[in-house]
C-alpha angles and dihedrals in degrees: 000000000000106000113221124215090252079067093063097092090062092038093051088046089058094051096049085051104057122014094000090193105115113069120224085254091065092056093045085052093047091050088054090050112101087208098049128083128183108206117189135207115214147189134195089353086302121118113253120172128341142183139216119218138180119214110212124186091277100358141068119211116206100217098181138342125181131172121193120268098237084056098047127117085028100103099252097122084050095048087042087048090046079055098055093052096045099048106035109028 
């Protein structure tokens, strides 16, 4: 599901929990790209995990992607990774 820049708080909270390498600038800035989208994964109506992609003229670049870690080890990067291909290759 498209992500929308009132999500980035949740968003935000998920990256400082796990890798805390991207600033809140750089998702703002991703969600100004034209060739970024931020999908998210969600339960129960909570962020969960999300990813950022940029999609190239025949690639997609997977930019970050972070699950949260009381939803790790559960096979939602890989289901948000088999979207991605699905959706955008």
């Amino acid at each position: 599901m498209p992500a929308v820049e009132n999500d980035l708080n949740d968003i935000f909270s998920i990256e400082e929990e796990c890798l805390n390498l991207w600033k809140k600038e750089y998702f703002i800035n991703e969600f100004e790209n034209d060739f970024s989208k931020t999908l998210k994964v969600t339960y129960n109506e909570y962020i969960i995990g999300f990813v950022v992609i940029w999609l190239l003229s025949e690639e997609i670049q997977v930019q970050n992607i972070t699950i949260s870690p009381k939803f790790q080890n559960f096979g939602v990067g890989s289901v948000l990774l088999n979207h991605i291909i699905d959706v955008y290759a």
